[in-house]
C-alpha positions in Angstrom: -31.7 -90.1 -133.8 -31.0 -93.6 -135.4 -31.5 -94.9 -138.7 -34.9 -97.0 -138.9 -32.5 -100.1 -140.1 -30.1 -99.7 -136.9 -33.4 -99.6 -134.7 -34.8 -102.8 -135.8 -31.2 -104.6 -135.6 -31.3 -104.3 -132.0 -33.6 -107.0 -131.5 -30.6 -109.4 -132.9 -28.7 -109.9 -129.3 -28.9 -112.4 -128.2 -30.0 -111.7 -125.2 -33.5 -110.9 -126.4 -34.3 -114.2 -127.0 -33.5 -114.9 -122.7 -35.8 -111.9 -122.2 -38.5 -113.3 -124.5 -38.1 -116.8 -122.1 -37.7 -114.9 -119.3 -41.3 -112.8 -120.2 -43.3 -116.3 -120.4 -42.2 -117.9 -117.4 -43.1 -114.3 -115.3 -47.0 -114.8 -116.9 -47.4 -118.3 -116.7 -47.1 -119.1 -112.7 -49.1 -115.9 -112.6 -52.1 -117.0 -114.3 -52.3 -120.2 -113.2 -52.5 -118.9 -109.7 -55.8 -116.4 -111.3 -57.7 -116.8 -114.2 -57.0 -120.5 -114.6 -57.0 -121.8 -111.3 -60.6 -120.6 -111.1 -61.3 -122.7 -114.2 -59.5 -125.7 -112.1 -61.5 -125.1 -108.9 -64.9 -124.8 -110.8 -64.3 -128.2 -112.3 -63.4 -129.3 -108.5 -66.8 -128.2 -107.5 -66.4 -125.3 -105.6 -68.5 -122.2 -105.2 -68.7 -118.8 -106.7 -67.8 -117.4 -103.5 -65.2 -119.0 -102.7 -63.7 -118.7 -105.8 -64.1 -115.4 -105.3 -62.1 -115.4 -102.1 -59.5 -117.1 -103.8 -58.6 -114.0 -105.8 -57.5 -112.6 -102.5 -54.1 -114.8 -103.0 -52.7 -111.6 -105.7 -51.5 -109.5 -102.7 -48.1 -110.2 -103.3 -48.1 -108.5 -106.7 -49.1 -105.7 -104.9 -46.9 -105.5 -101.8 -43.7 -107.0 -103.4 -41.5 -103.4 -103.1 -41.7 -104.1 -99.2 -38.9 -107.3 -99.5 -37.8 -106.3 -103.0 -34.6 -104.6 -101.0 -33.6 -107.8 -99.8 -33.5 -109.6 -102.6 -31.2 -106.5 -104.1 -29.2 -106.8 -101.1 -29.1 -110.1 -99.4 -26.5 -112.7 -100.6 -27.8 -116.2 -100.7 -25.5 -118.9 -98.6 -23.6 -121.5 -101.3 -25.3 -119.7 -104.4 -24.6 -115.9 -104.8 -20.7 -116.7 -104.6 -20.7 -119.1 -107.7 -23.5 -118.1 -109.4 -24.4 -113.9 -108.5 -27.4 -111.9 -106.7 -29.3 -111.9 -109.8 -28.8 -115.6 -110.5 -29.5 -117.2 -107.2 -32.3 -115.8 -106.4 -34.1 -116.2 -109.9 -33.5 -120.1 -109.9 -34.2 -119.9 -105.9 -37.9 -118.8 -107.0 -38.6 -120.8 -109.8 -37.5 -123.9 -108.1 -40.0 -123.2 -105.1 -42.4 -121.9 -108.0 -42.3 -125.8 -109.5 -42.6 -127.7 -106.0 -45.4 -125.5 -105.4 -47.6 -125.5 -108.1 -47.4 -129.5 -108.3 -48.4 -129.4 -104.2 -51.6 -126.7 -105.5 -53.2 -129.2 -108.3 -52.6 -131.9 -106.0 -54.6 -130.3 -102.8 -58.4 -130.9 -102.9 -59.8 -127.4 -102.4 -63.5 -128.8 -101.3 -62.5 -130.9 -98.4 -59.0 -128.8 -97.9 -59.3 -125.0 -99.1 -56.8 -124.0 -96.3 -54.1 -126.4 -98.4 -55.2 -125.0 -101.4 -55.6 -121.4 -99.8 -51.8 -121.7 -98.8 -50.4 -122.5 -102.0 -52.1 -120.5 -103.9 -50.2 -117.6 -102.2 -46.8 -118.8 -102.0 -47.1 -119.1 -105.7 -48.3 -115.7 -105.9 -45.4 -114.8 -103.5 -42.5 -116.6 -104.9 -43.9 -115.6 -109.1 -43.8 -111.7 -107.5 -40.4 -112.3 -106.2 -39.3 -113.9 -109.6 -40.8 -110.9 -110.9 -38.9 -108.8 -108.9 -35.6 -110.5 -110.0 -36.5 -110.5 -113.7 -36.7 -107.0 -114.1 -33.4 -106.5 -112.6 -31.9 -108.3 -115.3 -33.6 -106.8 -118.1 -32.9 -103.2 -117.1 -29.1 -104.7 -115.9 -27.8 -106.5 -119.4 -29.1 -104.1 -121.7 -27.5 -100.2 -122.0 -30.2 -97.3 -121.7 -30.6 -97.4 -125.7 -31.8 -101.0 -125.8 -34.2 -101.1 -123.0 -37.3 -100.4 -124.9 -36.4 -103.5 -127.1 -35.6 -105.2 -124.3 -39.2 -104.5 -122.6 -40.9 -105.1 -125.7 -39.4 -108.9 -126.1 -40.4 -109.4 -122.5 -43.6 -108.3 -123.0 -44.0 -110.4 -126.2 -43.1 -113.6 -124.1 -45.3 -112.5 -121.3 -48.0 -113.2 -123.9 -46.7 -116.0 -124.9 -46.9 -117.2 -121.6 -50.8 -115.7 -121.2 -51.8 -117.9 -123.9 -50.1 -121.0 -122.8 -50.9 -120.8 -119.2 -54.7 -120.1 -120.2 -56.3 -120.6 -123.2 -53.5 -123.7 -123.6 -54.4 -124.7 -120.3 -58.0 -124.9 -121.0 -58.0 -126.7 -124.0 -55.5 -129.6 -122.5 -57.4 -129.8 -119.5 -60.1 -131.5 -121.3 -58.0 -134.1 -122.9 -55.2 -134.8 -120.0 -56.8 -133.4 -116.9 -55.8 -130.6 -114.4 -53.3 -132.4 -112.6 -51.1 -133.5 -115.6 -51.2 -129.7 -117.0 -49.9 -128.2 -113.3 -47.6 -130.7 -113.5 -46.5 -130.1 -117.3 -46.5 -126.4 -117.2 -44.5 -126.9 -113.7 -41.6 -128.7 -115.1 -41.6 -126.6 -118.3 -40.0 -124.4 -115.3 -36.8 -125.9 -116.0 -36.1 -124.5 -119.7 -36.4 -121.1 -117.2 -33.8 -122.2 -115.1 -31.5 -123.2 -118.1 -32.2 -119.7 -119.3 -30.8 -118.1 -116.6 -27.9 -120.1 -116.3 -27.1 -119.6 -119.8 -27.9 -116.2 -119.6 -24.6 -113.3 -119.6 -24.9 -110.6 -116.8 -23.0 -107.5 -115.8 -19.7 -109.0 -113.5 -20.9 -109.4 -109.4 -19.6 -108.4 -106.5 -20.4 -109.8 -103.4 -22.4 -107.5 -101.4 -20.6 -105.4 -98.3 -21.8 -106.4 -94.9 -23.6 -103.3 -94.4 -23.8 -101.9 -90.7 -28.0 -100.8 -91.1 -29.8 -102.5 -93.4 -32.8 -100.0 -93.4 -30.9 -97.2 -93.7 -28.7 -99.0 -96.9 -31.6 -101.2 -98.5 -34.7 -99.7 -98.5 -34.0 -95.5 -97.1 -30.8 -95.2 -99.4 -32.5 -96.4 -102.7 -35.5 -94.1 -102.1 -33.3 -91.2 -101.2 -31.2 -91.7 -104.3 -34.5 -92.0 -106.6 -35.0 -88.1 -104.9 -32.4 -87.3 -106.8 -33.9 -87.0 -110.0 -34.6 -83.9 -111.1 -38.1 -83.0 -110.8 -39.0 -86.3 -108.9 -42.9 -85.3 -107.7 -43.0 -84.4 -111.3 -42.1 -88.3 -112.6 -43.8 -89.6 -109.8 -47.5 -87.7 -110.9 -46.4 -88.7 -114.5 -46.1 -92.5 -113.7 -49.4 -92.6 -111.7 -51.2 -90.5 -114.7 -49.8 -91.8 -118.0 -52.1 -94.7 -118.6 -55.4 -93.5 -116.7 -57.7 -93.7 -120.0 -56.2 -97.1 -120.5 -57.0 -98.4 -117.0 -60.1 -96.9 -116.5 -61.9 -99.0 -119.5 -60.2 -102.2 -118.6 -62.9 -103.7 -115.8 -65.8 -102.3 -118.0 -65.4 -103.4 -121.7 -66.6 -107.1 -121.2 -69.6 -105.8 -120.1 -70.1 -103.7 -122.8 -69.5 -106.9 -125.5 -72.0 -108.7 -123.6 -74.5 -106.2 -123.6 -74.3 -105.3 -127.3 -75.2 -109.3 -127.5 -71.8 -110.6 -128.8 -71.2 -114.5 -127.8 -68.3 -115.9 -125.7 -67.1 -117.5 -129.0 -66.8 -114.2 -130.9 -65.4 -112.1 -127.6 -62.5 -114.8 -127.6 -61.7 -115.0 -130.8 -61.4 -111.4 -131.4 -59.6 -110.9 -128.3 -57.6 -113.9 -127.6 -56.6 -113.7 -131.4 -56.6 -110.4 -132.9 -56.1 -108.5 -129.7 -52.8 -110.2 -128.8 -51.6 -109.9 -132.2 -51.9 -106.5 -132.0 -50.5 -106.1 -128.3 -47.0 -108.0 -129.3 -46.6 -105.7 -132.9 -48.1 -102.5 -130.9 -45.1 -103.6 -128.3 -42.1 -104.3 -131.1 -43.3 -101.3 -132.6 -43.3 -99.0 -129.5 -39.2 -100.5 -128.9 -38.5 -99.2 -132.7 -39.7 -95.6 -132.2 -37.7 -95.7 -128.9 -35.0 -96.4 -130.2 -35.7 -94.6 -133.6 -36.6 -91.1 -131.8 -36.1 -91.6 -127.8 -37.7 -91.7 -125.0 -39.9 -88.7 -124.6 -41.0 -88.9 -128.0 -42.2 -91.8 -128.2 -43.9 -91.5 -125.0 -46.0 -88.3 -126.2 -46.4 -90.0 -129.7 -47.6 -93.4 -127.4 -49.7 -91.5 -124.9 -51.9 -89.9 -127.9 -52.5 -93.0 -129.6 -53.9 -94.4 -126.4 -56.3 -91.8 -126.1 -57.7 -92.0 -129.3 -57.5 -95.5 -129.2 -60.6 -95.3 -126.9 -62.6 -93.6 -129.4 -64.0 -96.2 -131.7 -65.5 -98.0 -128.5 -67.7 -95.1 -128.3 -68.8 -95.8 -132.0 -69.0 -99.6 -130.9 -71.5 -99.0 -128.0 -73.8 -97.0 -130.5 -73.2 -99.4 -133.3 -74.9 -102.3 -132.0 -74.0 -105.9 -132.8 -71.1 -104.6 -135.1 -67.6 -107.3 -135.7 -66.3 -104.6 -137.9 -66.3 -102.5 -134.8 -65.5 -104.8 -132.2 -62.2 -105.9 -134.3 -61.3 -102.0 -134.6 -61.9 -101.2 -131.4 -59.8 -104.2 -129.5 -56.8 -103.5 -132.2 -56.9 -99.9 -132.0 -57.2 -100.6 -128.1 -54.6 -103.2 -127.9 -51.8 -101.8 -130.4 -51.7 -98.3 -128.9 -51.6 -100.1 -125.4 -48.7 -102.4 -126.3 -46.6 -99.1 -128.0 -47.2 -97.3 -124.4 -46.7 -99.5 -122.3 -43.3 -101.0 -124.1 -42.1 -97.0 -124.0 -43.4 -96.8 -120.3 -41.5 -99.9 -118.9 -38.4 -98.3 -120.8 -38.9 -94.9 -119.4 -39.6 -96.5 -115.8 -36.2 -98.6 -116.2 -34.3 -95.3 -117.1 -35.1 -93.8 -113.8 -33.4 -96.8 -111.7 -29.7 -97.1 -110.4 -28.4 -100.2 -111.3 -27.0 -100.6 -107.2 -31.2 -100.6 -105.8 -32.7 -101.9 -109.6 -34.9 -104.3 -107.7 -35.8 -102.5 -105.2 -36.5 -99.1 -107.4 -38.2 -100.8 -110.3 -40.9 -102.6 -107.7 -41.7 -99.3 -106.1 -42.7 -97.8 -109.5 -43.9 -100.4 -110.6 -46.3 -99.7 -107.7 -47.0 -96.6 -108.2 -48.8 -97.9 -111.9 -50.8 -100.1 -109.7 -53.0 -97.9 -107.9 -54.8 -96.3 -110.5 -56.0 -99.1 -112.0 -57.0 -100.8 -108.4 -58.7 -97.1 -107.3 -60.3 -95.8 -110.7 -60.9 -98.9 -112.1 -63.3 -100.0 -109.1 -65.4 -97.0 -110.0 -65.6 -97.0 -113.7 -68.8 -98.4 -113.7 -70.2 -96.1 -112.1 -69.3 -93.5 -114.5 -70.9 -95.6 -117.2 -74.2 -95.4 -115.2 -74.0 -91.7 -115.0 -72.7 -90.6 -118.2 -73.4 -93.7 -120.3 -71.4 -95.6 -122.8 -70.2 -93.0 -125.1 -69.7 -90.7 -122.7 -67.7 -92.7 -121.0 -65.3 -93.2 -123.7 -64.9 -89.8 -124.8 -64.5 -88.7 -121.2 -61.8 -91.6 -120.7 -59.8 -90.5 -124.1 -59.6 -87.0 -122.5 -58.0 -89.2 -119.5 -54.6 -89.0 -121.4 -54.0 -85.3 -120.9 -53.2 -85.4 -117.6 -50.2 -87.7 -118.3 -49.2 -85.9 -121.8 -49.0 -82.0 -120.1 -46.8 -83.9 -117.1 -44.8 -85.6 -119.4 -44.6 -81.8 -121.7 -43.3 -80.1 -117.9 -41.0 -82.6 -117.9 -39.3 -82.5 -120.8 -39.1 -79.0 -120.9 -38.0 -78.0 -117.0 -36.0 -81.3 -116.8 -35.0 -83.1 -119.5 -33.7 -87.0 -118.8 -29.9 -87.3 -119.0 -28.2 -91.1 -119.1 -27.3 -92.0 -114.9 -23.7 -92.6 -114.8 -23.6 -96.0 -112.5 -20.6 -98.4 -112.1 -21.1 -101.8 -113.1 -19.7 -102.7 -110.5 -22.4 -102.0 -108.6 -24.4 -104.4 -110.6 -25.5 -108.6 -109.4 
């Protein structure tokens, strides 16, 4: 166990400032192809339908483990040789990410939607690739210790990037218009690029010529995750640790409305106070990581977001209350930045540095299809068991994930992989 003082100076490499760059240009291509982009096309004119349709352009996010393994494996021509796997492909996507999302603010999505339609998702495919490569480096330049810090930056730039990409966005549009800020926030591309240039990774290896690339890119880095000891186990644990947290998500903005609290006072408590308390709740889960390890801090974590739920139970009886709508999104938003900074760590633990992207996107996966599955049906729980119900019933969510994580520990108890660096782009 370290000393508190030793677990806060980890966050003085200098590599966490590339991570914390790294974090906001990973959120910013992705909302601009989502939240803000339906912003954009509203101004444009278009329907509430279509717009609708337009949220169909996320499927990448969702299906990016099916070419992750060529990105771990494939060598670019020209680049990989000077500049590595990890490298080339990076500034590969954010260059196509730039051309592209000038060509998107520059279609006319009423007389052209197809033109629009098409960029939208090769944004949405090359910012999941960039994804992809992103979280290879963070789980490659940092040792086993570090990672939770090294999640936590990322995360912290991530919002960063939220906030710029959206309520940013928003604001300038008004002043500048949409095309200027696509093109602005496209070019700010380039201090990612520099970034990842600048930025010093494990020594590369060109890639063997391999004889079946099935068999050594995608079959080989699933059979070596089936290694792990108790790997059902992990697997139930990753799709169960943040189920009270996911479930709530799709609901609570229709709780604020309904309790008769304005756009104005939703966004500022949100947008202001809930971020704040994401990025500490996110430093602060890399510290007890670090401070007490990974299973710890993962049962300390998954409490915290159970109870977090609680006080929007006393919201939703409470009426019109800001006292309780600012406890309830802190609470809310600190205990989920904590988890999920200890979560990413523990999900970056599990992956061989010789199939990192590959690994890391199938997990990352498996987190997915809770929230797409349970979240869908939340509502309908509300309808049935009503508000506070729900959230008591959604606290008691986190068991599942704490007694899995309790087996765990106790029948197989994580040891550090011993990889070759080598191994690593």
């Amino acid at each position: 166990m370290k000393s508190w003082k030793n677990a806060v100076a980890v966050y003085r490499d200098p590599k966490m400032v590339a991570m914390l760059v790294l974090g906001m240009f990973s959120a910013i291509p992705f909302v601009l192809v989502f939240s803000t982009m339906s912003f954009w096309l509203s101004d444009c004119g278009v329907g509430v339908k279509a717009v609708a349709a337009f949220s169909l352009v996320r499927l990448p996010y969702s299906f990016k483990f099916l070419w992750a393994p060529y990105i771990d494996h494939t060598p670019l021509p020209f680049l990989t040789k000077r500049l590595g796997q990890r490298k080339s492909w990076a500034i590969l996507f954010q260059i196509c990410l730039l051309c592209c999302l000038i060509a998107l603010v520059h279609t006319d999505p009423l007389t052209n939607p197809a033109a629009t339609g098409i960029f939208a998702v090769l944004i949405a495919f090359f910012s999941a690739s960039q994804d992809v490569v992103f979280d290879a480096l963070r789980i490659e330049c940092f040792e086993k210790d570090n990672q939770a810090a090294a999640a936590a930056t990322y995360i912290f730039g991530y919002r960063v990037g939220m906030l710029i990409a959206g309520a940013g966005a928003l604001s300038l549009s008004d002043m500048i218009g949409w095309v200027r800020v696509y093109e602005a926030l496209a070019v700010s591309g380039v201090l990612g690029v520099f970034t990842v240039l600048c930025l010093k990774t494990p020594v590369y290896e060109a890639p063997k010529e391999k004889k079946n690339f099935f068999q050594d890119a995608v079959a080989a880095p699933i059979k070596d995750f089936l290694k792990n000891q108790g790997w059902l186990l992990i697997v139930l644990f990753i799709i169960t640790y943040k189920l009270c947290e996911t479930t709530i998500g799709t609901v609570t903005p229709k709780l604020y409305k309904e309790l008769g609290f304005s756009n104005l006072e939703i966004a500022a408590i949100v947008k202001l106070w809930g971020v704040a308390a994401t990025i500490a709740g996110g430093f602060l889960g890399g510290i007890l990581v670090v401070r007490f390890g990974l299973f710890k801090s993962l049962f300390i974590c998954g409490i915290l977001q159970g109870f977090s739920n609680l006080p929007f139970a006393v919201l939703s009886v409470s009426g019109n209350s800001m006292f309780w709508l600012t406890v309830s999104i802190v609470s809310d938003n600190m205990a989920a930045g904590m988890a999920t900074t200890a979560f990413v760590a523990y999900m970056s633990s599990l992956c061989n540095t010789a199939y990192t992207a590959t690994q890391y996107a199938l997990l990352s996966s498996l987190t997915a299809l809770p929230r797409d599955l349970l979240s869908s049906g939340s509502g309908w729980l509300v309808v049935w068991m009503g508000w506070p119900a729900f959230f008591v019933f959604t606290a008691f969510l986190s068991l599942p994930g704490l007694g899995l994580l309790w087996l765990l520990n106790r029948r197989f108890p994580q040891k550090p992989r011993d990889v070759p660096s080598e191994d690593i782009s």
